[in-house]
mmCIF file of the N, C-alpha and C atoms, coordinates in Angstrom:
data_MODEL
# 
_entry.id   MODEL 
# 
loop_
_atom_site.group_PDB 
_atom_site.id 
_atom_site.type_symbol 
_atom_site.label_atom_id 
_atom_site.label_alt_id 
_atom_site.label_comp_id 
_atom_site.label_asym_id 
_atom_site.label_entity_id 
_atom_site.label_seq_id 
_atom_site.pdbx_PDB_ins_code 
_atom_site.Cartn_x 
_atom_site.Cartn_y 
_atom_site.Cartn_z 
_atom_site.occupancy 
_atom_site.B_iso_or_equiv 
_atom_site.pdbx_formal_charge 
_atom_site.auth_seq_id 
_atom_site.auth_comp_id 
_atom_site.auth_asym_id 
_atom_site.auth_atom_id 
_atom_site.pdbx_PDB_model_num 
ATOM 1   N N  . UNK A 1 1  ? 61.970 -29.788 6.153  1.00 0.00 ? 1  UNK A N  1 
ATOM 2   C CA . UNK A 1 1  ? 61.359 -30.130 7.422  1.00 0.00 ? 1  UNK A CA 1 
ATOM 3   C C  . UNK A 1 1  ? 61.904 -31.491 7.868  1.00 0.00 ? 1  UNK A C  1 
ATOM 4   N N  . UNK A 1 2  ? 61.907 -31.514 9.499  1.00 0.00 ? 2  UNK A N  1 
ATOM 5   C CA . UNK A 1 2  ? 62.799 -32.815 9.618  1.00 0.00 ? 2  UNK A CA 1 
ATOM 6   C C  . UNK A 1 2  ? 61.492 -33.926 10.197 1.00 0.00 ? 2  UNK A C  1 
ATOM 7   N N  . UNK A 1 3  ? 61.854 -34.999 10.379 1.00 0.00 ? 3  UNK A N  1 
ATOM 8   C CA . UNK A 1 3  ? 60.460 -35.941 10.504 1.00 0.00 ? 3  UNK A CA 1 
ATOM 9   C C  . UNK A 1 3  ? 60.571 -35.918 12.144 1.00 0.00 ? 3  UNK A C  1 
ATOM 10  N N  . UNK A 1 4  ? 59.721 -36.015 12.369 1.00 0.00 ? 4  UNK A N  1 
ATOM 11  C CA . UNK A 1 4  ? 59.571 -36.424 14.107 1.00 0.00 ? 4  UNK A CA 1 
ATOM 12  C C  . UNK A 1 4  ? 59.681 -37.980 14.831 1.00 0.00 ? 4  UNK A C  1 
ATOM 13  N N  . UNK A 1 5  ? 60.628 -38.236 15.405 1.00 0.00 ? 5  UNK A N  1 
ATOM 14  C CA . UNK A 1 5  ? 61.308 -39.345 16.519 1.00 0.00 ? 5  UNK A CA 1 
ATOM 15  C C  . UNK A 1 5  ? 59.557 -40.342 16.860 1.00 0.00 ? 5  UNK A C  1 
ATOM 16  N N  . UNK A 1 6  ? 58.840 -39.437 17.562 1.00 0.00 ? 6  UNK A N  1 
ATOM 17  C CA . UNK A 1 6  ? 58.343 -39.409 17.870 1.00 0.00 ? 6  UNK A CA 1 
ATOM 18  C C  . UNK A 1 6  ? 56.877 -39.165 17.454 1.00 0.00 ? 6  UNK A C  1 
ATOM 19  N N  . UNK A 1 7  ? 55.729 -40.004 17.623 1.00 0.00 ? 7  UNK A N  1 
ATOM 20  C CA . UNK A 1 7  ? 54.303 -39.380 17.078 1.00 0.00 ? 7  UNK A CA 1 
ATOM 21  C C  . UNK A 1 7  ? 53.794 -38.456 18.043 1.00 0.00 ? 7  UNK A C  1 
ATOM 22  N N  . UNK A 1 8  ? 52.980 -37.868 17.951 1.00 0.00 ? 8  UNK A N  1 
ATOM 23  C CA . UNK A 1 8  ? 51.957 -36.410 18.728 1.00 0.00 ? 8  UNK A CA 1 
ATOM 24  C C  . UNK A 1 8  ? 51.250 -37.554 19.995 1.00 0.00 ? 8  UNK A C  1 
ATOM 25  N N  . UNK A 1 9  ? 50.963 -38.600 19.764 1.00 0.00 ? 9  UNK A N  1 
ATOM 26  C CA . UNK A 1 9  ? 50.340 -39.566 21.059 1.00 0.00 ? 9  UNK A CA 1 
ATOM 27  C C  . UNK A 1 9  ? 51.496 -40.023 21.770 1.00 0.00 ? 9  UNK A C  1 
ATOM 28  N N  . UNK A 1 10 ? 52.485 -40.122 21.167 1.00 0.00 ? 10 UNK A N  1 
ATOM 29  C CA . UNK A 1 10 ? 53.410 -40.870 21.914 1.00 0.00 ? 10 UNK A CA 1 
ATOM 30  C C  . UNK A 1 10 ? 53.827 -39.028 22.742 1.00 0.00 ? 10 UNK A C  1 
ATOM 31  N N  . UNK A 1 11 ? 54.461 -38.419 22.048 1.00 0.00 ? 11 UNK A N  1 
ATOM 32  C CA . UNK A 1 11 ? 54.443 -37.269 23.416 1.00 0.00 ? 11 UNK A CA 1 
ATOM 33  C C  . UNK A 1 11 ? 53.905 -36.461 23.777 1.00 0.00 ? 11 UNK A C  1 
ATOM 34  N N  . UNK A 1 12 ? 52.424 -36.547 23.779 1.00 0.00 ? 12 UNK A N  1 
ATOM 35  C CA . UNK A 1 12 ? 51.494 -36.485 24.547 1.00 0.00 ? 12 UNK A CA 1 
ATOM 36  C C  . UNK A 1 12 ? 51.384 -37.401 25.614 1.00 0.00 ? 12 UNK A C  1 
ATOM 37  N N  . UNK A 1 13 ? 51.493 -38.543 25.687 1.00 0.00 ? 13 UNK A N  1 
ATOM 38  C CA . UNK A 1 13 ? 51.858 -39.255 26.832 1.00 0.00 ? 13 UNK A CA 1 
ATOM 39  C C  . UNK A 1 13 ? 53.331 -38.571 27.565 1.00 0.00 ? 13 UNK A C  1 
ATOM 40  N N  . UNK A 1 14 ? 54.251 -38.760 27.164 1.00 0.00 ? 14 UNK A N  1 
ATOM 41  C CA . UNK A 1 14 ? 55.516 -38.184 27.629 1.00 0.00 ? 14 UNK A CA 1 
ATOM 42  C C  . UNK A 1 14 ? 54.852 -37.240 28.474 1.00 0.00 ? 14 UNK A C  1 
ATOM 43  N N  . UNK A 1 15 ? 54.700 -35.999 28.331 1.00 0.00 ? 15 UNK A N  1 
ATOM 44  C CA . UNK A 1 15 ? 53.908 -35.055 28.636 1.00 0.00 ? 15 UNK A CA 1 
ATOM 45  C C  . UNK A 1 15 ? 53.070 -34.983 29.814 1.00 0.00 ? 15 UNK A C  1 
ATOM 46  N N  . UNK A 1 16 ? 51.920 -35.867 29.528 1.00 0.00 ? 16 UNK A N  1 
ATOM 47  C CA . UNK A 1 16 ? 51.205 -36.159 30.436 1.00 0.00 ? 16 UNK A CA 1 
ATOM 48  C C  . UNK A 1 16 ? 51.684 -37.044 32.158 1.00 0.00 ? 16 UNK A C  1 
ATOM 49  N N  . UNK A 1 17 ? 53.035 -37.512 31.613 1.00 0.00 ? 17 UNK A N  1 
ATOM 50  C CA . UNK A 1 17 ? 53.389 -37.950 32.825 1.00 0.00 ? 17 UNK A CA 1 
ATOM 51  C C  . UNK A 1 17 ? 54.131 -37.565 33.591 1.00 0.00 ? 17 UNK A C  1 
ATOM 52  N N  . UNK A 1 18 ? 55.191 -36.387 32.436 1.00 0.00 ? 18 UNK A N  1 
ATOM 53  C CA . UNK A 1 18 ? 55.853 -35.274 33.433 1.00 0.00 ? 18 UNK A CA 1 
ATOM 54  C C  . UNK A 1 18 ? 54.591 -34.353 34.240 1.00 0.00 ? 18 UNK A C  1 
ATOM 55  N N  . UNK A 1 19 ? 53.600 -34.068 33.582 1.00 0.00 ? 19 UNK A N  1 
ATOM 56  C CA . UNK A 1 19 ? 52.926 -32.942 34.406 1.00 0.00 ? 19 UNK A CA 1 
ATOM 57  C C  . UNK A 1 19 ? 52.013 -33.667 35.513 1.00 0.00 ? 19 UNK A C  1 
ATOM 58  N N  . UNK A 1 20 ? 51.651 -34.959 35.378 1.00 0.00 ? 20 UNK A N  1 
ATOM 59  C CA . UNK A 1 20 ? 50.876 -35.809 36.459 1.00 0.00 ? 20 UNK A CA 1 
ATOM 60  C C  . UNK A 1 20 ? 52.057 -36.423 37.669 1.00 0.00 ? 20 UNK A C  1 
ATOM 61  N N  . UNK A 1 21 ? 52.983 -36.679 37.496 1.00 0.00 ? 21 UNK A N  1 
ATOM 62  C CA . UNK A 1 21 ? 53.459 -37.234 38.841 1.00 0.00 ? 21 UNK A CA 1 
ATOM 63  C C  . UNK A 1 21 ? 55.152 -36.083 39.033 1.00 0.00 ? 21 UNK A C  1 
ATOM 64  N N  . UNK A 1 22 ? 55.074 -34.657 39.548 1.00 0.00 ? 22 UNK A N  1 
ATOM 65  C CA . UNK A 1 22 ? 56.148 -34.195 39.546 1.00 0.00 ? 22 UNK A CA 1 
ATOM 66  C C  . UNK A 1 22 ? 57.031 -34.342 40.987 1.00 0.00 ? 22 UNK A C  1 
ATOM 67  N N  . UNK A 1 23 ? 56.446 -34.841 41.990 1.00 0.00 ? 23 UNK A N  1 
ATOM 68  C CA . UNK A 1 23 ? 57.207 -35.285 43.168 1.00 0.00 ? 23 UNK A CA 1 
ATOM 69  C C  . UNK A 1 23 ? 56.977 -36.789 43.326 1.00 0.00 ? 23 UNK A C  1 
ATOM 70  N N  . UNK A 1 24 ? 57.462 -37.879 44.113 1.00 0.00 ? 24 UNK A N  1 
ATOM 71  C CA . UNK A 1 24 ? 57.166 -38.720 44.462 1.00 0.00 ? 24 UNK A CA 1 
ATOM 72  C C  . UNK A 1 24 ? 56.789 -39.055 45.870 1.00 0.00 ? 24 UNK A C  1 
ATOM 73  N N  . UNK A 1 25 ? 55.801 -39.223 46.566 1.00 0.00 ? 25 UNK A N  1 
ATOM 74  C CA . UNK A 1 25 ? 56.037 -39.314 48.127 1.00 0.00 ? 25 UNK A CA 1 
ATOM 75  C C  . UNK A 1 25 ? 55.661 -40.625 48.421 1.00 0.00 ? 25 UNK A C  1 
ATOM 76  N N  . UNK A 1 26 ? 55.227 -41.518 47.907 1.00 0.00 ? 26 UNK A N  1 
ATOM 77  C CA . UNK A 1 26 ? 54.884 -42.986 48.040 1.00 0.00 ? 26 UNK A CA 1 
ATOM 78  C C  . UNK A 1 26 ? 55.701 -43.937 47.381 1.00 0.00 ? 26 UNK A C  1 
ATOM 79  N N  . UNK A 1 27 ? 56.197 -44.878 47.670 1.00 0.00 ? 27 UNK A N  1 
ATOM 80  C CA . UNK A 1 27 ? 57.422 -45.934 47.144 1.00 0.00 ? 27 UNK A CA 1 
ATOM 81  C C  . UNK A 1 27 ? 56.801 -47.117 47.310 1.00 0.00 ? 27 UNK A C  1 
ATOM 82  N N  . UNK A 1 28 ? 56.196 -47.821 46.189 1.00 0.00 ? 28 UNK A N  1 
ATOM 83  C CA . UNK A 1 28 ? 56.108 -49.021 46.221 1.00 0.00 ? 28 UNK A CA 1 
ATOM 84  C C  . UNK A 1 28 ? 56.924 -50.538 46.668 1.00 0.00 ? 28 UNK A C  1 
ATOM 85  N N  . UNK A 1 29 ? 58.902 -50.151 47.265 1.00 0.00 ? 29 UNK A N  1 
ATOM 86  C CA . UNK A 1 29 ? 59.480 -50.307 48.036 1.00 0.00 ? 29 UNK A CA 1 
ATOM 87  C C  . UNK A 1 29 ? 59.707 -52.237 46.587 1.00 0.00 ? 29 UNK A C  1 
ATOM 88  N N  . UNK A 1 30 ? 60.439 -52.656 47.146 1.00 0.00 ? 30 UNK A N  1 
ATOM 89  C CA . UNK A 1 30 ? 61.032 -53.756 46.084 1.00 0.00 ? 30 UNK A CA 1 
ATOM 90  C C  . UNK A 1 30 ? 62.036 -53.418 45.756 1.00 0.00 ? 30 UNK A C  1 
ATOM 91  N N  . UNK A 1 31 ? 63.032 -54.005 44.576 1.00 0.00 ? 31 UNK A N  1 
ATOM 92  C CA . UNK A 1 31 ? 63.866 -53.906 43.723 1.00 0.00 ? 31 UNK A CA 1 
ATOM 93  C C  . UNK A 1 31 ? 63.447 -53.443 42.242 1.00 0.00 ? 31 UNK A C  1 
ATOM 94  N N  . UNK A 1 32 ? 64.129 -52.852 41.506 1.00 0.00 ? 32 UNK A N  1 
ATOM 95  C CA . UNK A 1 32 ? 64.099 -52.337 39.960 1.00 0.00 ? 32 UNK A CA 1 
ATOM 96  C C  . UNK A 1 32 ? 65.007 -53.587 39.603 1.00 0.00 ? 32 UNK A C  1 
ATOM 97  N N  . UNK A 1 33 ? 64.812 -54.567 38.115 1.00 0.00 ? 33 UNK A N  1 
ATOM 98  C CA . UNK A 1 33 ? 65.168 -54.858 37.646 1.00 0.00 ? 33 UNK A CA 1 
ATOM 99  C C  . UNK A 1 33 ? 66.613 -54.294 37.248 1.00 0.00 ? 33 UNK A C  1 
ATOM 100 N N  . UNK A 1 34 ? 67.662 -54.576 36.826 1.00 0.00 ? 34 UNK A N  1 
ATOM 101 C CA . UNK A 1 34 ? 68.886 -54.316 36.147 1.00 0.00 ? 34 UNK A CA 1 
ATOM 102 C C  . UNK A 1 34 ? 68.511 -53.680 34.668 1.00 0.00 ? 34 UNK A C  1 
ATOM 103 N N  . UNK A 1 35 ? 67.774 -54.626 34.033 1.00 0.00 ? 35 UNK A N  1 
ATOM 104 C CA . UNK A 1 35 ? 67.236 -53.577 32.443 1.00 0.00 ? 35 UNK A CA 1 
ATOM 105 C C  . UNK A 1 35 ? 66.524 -52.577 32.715 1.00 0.00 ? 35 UNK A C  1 
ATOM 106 N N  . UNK A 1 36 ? 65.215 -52.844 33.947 1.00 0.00 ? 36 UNK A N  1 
ATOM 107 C CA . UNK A 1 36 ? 64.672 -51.442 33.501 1.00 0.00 ? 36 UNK A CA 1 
ATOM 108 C C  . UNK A 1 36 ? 65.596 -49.728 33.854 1.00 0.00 ? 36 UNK A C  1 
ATOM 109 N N  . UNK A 1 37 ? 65.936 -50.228 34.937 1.00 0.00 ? 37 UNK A N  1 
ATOM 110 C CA . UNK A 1 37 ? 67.344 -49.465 35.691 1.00 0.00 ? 37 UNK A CA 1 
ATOM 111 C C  . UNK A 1 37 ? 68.258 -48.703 34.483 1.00 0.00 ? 37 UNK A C  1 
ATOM 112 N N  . UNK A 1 38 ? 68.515 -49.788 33.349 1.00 0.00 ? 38 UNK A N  1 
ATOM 113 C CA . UNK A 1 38 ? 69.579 -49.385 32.570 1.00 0.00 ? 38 UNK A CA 1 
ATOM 114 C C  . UNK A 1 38 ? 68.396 -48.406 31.180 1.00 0.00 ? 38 UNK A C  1 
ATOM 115 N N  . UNK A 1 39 ? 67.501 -48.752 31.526 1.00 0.00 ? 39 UNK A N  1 
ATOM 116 C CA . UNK A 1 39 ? 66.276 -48.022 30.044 1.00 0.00 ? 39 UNK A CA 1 
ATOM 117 C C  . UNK A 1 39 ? 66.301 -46.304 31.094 1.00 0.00 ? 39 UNK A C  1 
ATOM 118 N N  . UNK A 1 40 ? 65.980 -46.439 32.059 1.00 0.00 ? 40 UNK A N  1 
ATOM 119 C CA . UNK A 1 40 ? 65.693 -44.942 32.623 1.00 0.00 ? 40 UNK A CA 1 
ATOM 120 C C  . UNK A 1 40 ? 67.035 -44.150 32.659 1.00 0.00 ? 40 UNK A C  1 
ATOM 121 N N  . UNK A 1 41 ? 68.208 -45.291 33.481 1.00 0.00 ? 41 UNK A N  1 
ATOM 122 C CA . UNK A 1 41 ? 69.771 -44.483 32.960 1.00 0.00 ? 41 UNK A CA 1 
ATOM 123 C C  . UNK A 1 41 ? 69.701 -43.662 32.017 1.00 0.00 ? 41 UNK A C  1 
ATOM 124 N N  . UNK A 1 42 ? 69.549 -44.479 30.836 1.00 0.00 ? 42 UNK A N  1 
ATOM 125 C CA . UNK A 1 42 ? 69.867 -44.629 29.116 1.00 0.00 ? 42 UNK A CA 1 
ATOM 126 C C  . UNK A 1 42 ? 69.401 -43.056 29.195 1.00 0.00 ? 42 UNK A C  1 
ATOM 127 N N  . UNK A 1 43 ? 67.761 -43.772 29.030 1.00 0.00 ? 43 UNK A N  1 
ATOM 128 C CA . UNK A 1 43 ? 67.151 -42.194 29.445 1.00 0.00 ? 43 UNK A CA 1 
ATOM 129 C C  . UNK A 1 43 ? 67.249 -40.898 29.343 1.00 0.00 ? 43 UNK A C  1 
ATOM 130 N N  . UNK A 1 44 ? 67.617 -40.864 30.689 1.00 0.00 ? 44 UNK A N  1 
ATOM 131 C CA . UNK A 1 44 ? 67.888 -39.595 31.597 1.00 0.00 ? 44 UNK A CA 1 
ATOM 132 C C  . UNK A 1 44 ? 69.368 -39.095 30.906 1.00 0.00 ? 44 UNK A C  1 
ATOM 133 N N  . UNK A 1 45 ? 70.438 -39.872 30.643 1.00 0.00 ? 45 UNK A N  1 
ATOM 134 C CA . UNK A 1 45 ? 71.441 -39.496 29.429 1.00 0.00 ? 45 UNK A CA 1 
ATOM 135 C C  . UNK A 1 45 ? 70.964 -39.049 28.684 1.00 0.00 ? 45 UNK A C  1 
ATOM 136 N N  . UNK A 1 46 ? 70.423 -39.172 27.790 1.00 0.00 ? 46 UNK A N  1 
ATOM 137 C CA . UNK A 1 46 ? 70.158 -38.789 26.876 1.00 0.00 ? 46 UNK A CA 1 
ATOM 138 C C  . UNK A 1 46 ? 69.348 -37.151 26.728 1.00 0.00 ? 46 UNK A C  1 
ATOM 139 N N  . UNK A 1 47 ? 68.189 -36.732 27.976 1.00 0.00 ? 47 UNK A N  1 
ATOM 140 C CA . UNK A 1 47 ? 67.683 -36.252 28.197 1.00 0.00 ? 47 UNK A CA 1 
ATOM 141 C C  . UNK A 1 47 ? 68.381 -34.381 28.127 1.00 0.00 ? 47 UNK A C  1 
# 
C-alpha cells in the first residue's frame, strides 16, 4: 500500500472548494502577487 501525499482533511478541503466555487462571477479586482501567481501555475501543472 502506498502512503497518501495528502491527509483525508486536507482533501476534504481540496474537495470542498472545487464543489463550492465552480464558476467565478465576482472579481475582487487588484493584482495577484508574483508568488502566489507562481503556487497556482505550479499547481495547475501539475494537476
Amino acid at each position: 500500500m502506498t502512503e497518501q501525499a495528502f491527509s483525508p482533511e486536507e482533501r476534504a478541503a481540496v474537495y470542498r472548494a472545487i464543489a463550492e466555487r465552480r464558476d467565478m462571477r465576482h472579481f475582487i479586482g487588484g493584482t495577484v502577487a508574483p508568488e502566489l501567481l507562481a503556487r497556482v501555475l505550479e499547481a495547475a501543472h501539475q494537476a
